[in-house]
VEXVEXMAR-169696 format. One record per atom (N, C-alpha, C, CB): x, y, z; atom name; residue number from 1. Coordinates in nm, 4 decimals, padded with zeros to 6 digits. Each point is the difference from the previous one (the first is absolute). Last residue first. Glycine has a CB too. Layout:
+----------+----------+----------+------+------+
:       xx :       yy :       zz : name : resi :
+----------+----------+----------+------+------+
:        X :        Y :        Z :   CA :  NUM :
...
+----------+----------+----------+------+------+
% end
This chain:
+----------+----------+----------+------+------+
:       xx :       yy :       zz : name : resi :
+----------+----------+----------+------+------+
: -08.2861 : -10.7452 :  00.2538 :    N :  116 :
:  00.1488 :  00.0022 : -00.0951 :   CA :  116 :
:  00.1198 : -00.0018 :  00.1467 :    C :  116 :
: -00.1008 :  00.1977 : -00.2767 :   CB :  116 :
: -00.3521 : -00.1220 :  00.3338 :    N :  115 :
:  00.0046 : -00.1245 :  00.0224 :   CA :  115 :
:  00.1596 :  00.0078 :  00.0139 :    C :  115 :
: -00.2323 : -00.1032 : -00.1247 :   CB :  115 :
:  00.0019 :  00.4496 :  00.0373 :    N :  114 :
: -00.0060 : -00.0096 :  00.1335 :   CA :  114 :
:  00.0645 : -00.1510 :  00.0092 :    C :  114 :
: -00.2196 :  00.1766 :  00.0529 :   CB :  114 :
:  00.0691 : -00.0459 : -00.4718 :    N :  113 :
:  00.1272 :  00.0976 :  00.0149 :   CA :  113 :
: -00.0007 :  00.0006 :  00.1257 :    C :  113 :
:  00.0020 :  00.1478 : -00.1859 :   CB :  113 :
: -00.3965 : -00.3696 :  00.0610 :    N :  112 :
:  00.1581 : -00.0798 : -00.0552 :   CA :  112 :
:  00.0868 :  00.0861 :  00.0458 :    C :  112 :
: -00.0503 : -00.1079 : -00.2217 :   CB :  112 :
: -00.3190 :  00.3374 :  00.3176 :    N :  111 :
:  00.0191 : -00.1710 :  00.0876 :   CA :  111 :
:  00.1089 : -00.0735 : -00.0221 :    C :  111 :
: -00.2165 : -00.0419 : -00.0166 :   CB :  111 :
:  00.1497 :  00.4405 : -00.2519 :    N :  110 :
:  00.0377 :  00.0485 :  00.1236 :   CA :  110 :
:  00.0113 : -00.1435 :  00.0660 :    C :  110 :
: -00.1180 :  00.2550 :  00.0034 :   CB :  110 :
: -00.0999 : -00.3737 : -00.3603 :    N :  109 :
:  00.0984 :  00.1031 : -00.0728 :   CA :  109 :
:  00.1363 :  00.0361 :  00.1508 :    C :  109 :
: -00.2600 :  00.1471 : -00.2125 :   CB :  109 :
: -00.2171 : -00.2077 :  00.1642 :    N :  108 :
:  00.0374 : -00.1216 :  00.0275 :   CA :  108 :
:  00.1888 :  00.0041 : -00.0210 :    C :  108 :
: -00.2838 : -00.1103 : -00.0866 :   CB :  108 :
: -00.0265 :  00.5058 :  00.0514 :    N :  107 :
: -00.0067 : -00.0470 :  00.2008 :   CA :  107 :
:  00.0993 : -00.1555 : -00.0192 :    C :  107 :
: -00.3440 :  00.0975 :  00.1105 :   CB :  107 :
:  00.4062 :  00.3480 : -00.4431 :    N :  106 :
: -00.0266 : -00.1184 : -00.0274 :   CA :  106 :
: -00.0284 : -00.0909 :  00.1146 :    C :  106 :
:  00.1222 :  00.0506 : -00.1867 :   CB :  106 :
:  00.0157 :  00.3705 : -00.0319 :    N :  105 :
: -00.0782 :  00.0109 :  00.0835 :   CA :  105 :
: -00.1043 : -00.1263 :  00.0266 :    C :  105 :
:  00.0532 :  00.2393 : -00.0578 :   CB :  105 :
:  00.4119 : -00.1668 : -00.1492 :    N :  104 :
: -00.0298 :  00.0905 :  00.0672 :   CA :  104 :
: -00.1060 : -00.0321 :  00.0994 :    C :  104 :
:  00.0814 :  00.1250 : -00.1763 :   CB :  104 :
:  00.1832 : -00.3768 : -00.1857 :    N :  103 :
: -00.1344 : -00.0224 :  00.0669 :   CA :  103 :
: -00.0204 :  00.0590 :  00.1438 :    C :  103 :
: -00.0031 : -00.2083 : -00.1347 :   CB :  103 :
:  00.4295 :  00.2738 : -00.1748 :    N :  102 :
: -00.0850 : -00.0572 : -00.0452 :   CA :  102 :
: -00.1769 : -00.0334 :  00.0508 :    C :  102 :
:  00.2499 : -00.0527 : -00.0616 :   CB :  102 :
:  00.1567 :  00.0834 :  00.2587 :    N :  101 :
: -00.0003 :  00.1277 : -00.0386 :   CA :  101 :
: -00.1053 :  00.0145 : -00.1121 :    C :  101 :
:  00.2422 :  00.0266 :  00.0725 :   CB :  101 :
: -00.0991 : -00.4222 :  00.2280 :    N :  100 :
: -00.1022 :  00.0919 :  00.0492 :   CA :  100 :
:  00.0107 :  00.1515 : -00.0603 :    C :  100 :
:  00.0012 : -00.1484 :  00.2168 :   CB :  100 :
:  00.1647 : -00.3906 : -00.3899 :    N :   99 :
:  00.0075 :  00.1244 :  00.0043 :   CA :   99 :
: -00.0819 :  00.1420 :  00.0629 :    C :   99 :
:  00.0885 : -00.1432 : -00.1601 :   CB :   99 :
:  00.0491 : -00.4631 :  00.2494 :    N :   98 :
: -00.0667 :  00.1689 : -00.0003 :   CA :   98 :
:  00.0462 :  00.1329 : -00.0453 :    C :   98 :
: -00.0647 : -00.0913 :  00.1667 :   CB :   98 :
:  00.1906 : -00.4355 : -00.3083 :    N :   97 :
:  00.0538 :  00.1093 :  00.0993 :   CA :   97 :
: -00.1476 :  00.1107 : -00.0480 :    C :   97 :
:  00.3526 : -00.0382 :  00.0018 :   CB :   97 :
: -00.3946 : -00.5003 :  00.0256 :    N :   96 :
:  00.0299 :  00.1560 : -00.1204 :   CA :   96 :
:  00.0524 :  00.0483 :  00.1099 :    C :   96 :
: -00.1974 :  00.0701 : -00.1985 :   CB :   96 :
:  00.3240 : -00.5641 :  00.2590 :    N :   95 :
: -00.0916 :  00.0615 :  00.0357 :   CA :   95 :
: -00.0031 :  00.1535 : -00.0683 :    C :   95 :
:  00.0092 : -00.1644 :  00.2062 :   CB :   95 :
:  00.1250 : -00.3245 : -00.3769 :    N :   94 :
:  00.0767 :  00.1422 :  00.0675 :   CA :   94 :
: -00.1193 :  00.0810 :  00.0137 :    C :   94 :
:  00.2478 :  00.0091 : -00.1180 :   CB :   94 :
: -00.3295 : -00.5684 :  00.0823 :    N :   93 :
:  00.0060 :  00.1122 : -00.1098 :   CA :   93 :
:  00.0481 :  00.1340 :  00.1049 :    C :   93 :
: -00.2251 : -00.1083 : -00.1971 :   CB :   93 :
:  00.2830 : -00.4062 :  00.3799 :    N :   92 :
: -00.0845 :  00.0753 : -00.0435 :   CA :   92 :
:  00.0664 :  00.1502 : -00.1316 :    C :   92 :
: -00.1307 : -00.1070 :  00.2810 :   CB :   92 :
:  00.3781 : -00.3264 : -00.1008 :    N :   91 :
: -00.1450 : -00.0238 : -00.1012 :   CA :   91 :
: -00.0964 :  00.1552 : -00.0083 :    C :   91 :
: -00.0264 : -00.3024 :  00.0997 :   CB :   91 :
:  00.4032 :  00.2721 :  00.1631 :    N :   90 :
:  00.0960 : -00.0065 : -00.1323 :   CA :   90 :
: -00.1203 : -00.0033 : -00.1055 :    C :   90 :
:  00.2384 : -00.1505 :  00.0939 :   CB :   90 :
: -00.3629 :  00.1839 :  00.3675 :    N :   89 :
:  00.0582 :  00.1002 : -00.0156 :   CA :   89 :
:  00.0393 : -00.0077 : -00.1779 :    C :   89 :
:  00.0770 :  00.0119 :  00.2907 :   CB :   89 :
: -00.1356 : -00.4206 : -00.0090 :    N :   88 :
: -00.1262 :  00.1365 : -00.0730 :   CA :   88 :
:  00.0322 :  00.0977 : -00.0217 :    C :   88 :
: -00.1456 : -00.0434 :  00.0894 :   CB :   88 :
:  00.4116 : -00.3033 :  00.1087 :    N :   87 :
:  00.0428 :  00.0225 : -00.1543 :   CA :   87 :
: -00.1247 :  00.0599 : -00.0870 :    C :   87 :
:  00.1739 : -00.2133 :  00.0151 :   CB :   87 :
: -00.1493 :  00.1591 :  00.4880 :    N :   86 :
:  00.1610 :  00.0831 : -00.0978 :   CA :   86 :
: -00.0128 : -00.0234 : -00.1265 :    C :   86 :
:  00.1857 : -00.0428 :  00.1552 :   CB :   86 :
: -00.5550 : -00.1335 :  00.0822 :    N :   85 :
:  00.0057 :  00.1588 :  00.0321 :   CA :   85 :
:  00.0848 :  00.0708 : -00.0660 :    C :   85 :
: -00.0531 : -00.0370 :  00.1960 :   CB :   85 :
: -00.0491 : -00.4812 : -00.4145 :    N :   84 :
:  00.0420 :  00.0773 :  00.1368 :   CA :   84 :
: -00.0476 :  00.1549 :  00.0264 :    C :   84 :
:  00.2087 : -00.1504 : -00.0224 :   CB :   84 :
: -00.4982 : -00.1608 : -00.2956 :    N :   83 :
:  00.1357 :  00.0534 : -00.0041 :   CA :   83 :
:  00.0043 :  00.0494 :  00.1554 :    C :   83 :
:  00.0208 :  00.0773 : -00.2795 :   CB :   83 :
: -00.3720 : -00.4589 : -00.0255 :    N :   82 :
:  00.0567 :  00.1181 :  00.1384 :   CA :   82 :
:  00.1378 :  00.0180 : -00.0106 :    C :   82 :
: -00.1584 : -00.0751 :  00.1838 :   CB :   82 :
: -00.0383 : -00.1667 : -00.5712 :    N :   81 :
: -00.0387 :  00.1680 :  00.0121 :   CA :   81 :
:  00.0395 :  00.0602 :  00.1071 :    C :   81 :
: -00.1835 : -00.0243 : -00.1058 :   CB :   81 :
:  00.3318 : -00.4536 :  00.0489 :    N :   80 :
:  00.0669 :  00.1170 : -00.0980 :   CA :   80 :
: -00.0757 :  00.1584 : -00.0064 :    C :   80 :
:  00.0684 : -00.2233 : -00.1592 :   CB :   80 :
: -00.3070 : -00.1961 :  00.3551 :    N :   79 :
:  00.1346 :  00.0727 :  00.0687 :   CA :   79 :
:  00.0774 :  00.1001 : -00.0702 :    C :   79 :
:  00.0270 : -00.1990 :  00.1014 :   CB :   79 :
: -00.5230 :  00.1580 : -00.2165 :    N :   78 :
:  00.1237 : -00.0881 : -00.0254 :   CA :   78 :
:  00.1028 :  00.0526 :  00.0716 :    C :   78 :
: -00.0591 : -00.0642 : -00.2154 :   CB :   78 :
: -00.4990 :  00.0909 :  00.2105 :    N :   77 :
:  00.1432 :  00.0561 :  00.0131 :   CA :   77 :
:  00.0643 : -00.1213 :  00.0396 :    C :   77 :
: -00.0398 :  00.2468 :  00.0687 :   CB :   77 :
: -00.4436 : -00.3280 : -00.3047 :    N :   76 :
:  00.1213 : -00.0013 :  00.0950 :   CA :   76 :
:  00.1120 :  00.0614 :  00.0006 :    C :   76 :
: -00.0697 : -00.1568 :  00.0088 :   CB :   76 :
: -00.3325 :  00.3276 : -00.3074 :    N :   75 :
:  00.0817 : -00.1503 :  00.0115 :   CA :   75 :
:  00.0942 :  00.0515 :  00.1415 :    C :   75 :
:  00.0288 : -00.1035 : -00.3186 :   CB :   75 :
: -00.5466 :  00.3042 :  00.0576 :    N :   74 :
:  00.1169 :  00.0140 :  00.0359 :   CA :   74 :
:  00.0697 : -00.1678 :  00.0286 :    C :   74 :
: -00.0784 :  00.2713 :  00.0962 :   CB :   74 :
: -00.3396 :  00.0140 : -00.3436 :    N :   73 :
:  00.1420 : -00.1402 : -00.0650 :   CA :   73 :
:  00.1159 :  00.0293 :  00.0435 :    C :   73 :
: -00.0735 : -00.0449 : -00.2229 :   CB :   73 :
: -00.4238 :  00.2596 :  00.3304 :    N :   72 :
:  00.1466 :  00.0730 :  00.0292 :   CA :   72 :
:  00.1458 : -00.1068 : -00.0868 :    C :   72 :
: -00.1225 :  00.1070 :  00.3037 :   CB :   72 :
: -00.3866 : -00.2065 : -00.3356 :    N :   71 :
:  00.0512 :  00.1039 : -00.0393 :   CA :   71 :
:  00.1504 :  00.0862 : -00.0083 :    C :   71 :
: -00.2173 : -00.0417 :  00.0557 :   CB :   71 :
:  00.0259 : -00.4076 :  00.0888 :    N :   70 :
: -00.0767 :  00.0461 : -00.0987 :   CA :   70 :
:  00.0884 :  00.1273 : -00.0899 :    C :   70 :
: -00.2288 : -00.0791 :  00.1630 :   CB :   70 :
:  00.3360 : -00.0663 :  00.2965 :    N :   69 :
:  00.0288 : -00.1249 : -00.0865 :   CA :   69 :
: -00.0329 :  00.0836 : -00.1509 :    C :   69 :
: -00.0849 : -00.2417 :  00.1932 :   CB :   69 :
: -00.1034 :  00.4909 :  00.1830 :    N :   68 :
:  00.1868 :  00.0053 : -00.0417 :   CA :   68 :
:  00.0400 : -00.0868 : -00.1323 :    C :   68 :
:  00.0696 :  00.0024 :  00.2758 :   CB :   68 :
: -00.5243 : -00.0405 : -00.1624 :    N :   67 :
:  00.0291 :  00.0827 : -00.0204 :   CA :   67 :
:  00.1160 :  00.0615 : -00.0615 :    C :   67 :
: -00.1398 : -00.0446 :  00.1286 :   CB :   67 :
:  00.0881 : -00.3373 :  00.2080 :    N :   66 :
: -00.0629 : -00.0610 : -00.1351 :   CA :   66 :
:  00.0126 :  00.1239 : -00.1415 :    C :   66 :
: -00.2029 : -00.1638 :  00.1821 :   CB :   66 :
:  00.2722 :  00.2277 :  00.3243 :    N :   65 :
:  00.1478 : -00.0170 : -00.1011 :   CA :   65 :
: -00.0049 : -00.0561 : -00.1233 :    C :   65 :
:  00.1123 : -00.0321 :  00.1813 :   CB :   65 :
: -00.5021 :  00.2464 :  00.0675 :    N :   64 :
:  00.1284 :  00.1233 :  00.0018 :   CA :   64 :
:  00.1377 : -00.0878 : -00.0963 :    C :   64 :
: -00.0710 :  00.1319 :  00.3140 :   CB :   64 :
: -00.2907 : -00.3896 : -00.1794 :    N :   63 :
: -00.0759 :  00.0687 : -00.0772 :   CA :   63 :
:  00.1356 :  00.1293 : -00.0635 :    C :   63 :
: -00.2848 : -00.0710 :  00.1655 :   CB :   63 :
:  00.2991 : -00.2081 :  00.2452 :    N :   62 :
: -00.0004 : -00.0916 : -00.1614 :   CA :   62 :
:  00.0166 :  00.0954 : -00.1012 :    C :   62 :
: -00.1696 : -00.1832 :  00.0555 :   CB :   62 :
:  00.1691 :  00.4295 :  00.3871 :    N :   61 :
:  00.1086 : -00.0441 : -00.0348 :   CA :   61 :
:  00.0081 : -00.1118 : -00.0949 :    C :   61 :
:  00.0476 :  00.0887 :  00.1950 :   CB :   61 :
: -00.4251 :  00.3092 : -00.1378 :    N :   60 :
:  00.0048 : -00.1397 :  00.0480 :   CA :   60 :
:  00.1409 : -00.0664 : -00.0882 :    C :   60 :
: -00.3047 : -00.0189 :  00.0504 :   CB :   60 :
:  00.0383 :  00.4438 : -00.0286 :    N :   59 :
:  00.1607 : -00.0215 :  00.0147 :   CA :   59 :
:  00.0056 : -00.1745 :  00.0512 :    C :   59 :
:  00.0740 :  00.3041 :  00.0922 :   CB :   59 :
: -00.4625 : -00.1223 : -00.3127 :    N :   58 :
:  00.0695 :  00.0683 : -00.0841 :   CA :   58 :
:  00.1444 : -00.0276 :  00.0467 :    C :   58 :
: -00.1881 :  00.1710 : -00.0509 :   CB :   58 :
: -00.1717 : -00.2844 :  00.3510 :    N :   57 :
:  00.0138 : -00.0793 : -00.1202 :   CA :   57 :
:  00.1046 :  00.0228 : -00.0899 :    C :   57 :
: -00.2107 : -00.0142 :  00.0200 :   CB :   57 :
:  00.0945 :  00.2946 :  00.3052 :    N :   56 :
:  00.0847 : -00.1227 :  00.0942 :   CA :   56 :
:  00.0343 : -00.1266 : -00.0852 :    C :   56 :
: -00.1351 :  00.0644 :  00.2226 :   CB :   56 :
: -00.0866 :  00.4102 : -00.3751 :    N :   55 :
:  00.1851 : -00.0142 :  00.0206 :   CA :   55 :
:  00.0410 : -00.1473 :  00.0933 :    C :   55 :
:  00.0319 :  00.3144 :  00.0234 :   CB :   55 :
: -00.4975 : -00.2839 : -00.0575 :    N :   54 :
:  00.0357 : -00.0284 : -00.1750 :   CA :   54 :
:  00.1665 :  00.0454 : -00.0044 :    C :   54 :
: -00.2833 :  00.0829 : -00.1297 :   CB :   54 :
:  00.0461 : -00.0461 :  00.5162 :    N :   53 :
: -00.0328 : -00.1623 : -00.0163 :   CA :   53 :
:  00.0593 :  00.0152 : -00.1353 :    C :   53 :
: -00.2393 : -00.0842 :  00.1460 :   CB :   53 :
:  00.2207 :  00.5094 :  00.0507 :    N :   52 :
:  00.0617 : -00.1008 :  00.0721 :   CA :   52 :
:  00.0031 : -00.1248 : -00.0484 :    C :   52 :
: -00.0505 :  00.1163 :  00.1586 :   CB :   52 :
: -00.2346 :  00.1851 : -00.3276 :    N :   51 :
:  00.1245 :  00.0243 : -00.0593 :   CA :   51 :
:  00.0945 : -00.0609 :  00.0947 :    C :   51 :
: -00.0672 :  00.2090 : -00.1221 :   CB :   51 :
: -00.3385 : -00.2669 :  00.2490 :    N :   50 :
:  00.0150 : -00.0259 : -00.1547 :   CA :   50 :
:  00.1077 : -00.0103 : -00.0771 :    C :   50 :
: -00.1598 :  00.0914 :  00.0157 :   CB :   50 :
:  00.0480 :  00.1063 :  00.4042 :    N :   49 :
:  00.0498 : -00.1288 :  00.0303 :   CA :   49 :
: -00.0045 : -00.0787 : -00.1502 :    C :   49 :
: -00.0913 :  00.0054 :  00.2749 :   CB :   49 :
:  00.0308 :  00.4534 : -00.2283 :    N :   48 :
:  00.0966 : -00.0193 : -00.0102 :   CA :   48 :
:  00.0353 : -00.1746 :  00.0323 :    C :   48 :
:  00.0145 :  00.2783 :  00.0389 :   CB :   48 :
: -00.4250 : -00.0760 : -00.1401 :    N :   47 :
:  00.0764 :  00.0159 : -00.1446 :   CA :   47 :
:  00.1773 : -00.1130 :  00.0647 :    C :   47 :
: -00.1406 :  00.3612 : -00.1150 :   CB :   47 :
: -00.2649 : -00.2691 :  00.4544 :    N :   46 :
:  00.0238 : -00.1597 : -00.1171 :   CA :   46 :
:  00.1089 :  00.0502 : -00.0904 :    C :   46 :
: -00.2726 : -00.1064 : -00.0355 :   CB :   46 :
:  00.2686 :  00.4763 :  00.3165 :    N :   45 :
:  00.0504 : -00.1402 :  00.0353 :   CA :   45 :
: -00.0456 : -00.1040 : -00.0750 :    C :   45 :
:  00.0162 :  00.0679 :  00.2035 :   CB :   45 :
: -00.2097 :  00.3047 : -00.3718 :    N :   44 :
:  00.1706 :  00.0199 : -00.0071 :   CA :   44 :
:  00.0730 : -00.1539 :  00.0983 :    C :   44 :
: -00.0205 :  00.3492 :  00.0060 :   CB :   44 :
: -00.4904 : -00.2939 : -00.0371 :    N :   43 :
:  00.0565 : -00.0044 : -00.0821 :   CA :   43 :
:  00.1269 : -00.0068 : -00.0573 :    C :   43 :
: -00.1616 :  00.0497 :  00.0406 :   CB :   43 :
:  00.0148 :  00.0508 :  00.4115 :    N :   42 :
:  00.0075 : -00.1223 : -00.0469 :   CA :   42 :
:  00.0102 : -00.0342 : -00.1301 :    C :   42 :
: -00.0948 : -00.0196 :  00.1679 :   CB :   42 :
:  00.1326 :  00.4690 : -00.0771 :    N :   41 :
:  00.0908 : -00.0640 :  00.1085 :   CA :   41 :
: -00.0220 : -00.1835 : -00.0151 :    C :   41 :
: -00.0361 :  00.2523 :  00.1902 :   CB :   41 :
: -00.2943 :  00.0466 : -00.4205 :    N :   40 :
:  00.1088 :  00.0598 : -00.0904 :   CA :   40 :
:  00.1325 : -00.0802 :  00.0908 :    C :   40 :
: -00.1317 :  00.2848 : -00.0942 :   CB :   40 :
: -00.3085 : -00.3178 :  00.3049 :    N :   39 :
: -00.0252 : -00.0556 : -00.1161 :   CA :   39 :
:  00.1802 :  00.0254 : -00.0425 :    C :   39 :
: -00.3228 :  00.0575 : -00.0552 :   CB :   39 :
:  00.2643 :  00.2120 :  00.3966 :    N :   38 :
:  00.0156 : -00.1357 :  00.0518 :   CA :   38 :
: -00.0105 : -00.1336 : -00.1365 :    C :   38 :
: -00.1232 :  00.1194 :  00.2602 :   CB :   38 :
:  00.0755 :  00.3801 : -00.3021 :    N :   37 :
:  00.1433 : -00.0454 :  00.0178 :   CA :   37 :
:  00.0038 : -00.0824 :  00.0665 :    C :   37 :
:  00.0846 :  00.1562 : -00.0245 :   CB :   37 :
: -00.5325 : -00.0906 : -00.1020 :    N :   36 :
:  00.0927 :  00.0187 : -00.1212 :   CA :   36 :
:  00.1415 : -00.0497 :  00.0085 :    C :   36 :
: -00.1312 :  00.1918 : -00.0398 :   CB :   36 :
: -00.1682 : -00.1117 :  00.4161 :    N :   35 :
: -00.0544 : -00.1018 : -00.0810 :   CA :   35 :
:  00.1216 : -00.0103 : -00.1211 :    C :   35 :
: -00.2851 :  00.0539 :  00.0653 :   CB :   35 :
:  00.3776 :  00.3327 :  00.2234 :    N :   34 :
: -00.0212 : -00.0628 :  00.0265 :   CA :   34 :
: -00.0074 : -00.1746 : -00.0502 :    C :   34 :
: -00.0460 :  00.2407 :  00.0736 :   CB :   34 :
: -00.1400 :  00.1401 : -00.2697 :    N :   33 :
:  00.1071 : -00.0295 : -00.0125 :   CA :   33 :
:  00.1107 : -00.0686 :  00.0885 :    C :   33 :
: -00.0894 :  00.1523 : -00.1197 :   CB :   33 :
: -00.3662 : -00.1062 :  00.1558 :    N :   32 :
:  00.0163 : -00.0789 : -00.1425 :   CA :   32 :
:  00.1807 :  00.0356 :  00.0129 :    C :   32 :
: -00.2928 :  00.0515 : -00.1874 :   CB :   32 :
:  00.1299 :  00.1377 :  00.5271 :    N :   31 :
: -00.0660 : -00.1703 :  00.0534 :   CA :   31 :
:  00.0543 : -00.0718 : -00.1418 :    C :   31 :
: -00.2842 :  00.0516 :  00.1672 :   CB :   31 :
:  00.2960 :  00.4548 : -00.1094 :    N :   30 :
:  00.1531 : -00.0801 :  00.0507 :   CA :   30 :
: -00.0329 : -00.1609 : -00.0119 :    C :   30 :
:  00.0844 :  00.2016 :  00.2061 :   CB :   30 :
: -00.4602 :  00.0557 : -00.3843 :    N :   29 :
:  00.0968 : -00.0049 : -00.0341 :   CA :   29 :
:  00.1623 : -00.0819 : -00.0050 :    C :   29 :
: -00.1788 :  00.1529 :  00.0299 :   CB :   29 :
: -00.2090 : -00.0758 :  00.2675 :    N :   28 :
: -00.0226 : -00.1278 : -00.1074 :   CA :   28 :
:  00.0927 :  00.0323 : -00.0890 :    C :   28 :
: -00.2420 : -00.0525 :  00.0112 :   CB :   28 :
:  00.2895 :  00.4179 :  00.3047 :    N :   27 :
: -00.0037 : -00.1545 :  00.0460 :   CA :   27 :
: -00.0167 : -00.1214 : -00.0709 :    C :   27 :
: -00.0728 :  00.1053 :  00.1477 :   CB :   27 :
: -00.0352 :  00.2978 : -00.3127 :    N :   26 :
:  00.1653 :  00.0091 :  00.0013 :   CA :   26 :
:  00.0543 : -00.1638 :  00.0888 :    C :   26 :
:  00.0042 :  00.3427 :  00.0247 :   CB :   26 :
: -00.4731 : -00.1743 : -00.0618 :    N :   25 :
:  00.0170 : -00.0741 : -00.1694 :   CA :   25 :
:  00.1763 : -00.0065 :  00.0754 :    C :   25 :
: -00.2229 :  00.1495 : -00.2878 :   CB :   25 :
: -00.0318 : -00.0194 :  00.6694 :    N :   24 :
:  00.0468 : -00.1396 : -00.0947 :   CA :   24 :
:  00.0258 : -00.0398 : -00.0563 :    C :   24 :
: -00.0370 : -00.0192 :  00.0228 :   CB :   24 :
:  00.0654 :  00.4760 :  00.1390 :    N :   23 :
:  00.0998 : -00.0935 :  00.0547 :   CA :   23 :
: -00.0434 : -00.1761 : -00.0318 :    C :   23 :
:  00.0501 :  00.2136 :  00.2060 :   CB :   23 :
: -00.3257 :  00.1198 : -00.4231 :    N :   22 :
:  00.1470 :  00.0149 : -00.0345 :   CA :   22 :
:  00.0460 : -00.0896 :  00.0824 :    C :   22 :
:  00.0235 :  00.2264 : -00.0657 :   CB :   22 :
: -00.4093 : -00.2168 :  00.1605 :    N :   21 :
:  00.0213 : -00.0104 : -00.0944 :   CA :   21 :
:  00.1533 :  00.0424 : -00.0558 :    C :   21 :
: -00.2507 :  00.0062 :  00.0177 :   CB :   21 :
:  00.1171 :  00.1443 :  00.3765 :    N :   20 :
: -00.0471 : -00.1600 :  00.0118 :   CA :   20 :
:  00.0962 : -00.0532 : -00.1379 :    C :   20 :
: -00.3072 :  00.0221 :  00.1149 :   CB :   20 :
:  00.2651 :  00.4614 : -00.1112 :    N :   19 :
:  00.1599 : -00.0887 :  00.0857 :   CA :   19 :
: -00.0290 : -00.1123 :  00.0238 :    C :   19 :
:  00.0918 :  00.1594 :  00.1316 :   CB :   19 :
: -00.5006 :  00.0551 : -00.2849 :    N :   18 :
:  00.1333 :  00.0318 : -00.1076 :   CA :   18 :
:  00.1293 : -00.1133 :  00.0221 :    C :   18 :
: -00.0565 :  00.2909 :  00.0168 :   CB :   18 :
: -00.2910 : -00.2328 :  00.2758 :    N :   17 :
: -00.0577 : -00.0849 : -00.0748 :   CA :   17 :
:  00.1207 : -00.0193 : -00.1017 :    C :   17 :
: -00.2606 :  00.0682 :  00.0480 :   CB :   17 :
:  00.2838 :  00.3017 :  00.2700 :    N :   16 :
:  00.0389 : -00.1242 :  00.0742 :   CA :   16 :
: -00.0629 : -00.0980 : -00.1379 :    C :   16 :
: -00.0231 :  00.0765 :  00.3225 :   CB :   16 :
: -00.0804 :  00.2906 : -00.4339 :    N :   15 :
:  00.1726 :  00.0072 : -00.0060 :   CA :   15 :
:  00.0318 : -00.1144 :  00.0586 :    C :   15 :
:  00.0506 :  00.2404 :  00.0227 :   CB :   15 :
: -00.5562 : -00.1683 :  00.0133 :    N :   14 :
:  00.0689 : -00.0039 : -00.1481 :   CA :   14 :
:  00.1545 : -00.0206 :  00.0068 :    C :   14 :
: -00.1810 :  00.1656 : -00.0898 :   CB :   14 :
: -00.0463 : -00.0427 :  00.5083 :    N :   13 :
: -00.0029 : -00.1567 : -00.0818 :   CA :   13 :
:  00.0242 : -00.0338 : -00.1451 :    C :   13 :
: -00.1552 : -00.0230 :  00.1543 :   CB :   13 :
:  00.2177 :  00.5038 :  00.0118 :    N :   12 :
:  00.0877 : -00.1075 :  00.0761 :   CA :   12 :
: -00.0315 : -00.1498 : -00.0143 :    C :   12 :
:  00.0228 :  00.1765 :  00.1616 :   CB :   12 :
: -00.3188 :  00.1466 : -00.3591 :    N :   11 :
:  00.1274 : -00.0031 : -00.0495 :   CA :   11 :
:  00.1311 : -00.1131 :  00.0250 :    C :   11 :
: -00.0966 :  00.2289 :  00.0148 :   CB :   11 :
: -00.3269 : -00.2183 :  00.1994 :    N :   10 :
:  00.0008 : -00.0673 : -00.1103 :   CA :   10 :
:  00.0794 :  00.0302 : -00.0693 :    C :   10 :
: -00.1685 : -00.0342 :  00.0129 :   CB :   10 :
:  00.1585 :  00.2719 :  00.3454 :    N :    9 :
: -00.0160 : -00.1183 :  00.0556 :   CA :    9 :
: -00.0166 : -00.0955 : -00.1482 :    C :    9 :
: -00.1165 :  00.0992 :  00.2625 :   CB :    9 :
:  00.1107 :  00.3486 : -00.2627 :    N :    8 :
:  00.1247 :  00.0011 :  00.0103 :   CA :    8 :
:  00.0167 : -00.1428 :  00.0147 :    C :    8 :
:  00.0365 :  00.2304 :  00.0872 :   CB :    8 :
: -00.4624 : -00.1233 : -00.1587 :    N :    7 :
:  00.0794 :  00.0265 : -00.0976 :   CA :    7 :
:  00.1644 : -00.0303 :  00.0292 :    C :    7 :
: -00.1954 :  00.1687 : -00.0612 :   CB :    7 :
: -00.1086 : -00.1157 :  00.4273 :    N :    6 :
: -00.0424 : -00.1268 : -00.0631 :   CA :    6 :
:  00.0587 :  00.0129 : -00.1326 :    C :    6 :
: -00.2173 : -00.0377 :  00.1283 :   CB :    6 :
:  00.3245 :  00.3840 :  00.1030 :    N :    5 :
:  00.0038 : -00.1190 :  00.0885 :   CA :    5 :
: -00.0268 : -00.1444 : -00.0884 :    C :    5 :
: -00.0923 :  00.1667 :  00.2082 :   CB :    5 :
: -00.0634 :  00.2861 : -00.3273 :    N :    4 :
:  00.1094 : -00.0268 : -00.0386 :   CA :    4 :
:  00.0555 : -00.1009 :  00.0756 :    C :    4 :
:  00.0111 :  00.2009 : -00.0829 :   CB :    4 :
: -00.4349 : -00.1873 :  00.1257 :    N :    3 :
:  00.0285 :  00.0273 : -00.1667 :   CA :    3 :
:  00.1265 :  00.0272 : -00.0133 :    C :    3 :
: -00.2030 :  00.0942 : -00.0586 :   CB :    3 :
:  00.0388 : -00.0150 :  00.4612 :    N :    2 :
: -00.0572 : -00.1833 : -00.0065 :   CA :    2 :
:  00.0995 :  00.0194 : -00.1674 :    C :    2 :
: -00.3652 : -00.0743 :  00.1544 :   CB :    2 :
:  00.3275 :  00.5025 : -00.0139 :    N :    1 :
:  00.1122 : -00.0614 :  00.0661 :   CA :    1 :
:  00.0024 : -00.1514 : -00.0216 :    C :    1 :
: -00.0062 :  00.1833 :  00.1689 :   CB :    1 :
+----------+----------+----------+------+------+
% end
């Protein structure tokens, strides 16, 4: 009877030893990961104040018309480009006509033919 008692009793410290062990490696586990998504969270915030400081540079209103100057070779509007409301109409180009027999199954197609 000592012999099964005392067997069952070192069984039972065996399983309990088991669940020690397990419930720590899983514990040191959560601890690295954990570790990881705190490392991986400050990493991403320096990125972004990085990327804050270099769009604050990138839009900096010298820099944006020095750019323009450079590249765009634009010029002052001239009175002669603003036109009235009434006489836009005469400047623009005729709008297409839709044909919806033609583009059956067409979603952009239907948007215009809702418009018409």
């Amino acid at each position: 009877m000592l012999k099964v008692i005392n067997s069952f009793l070192v069984m039972a410290m065996l399983i309990s030893a088991f669940v020690v062990y397990s419930l720590e490696y899983s514990i040191k586990q959560g601890e690295r990961d954990i570790s990881l998504a705190k490392k991986q969270t400050r990493k991403a915030l320096e990125t972004i104040k990085l990327l804050d400081a270099e769009w604050s540079m990138l839009t900096q209103p010298e820099r944006l018309q020095r750019l323009a100057n450079e590249h765009l070779k634009l010029r002052p509007v001239k009175a002669t480009q603003i036109v009235d409301r009434d006489r836009l109409a005469a400047k623009l180009p005729e709008r297409p006509v839709h044909d919806p027999s033609q583009t059956k199954n067409d979603p952009l197609a239907k948007m215009l033919g809702e418009l018409n």
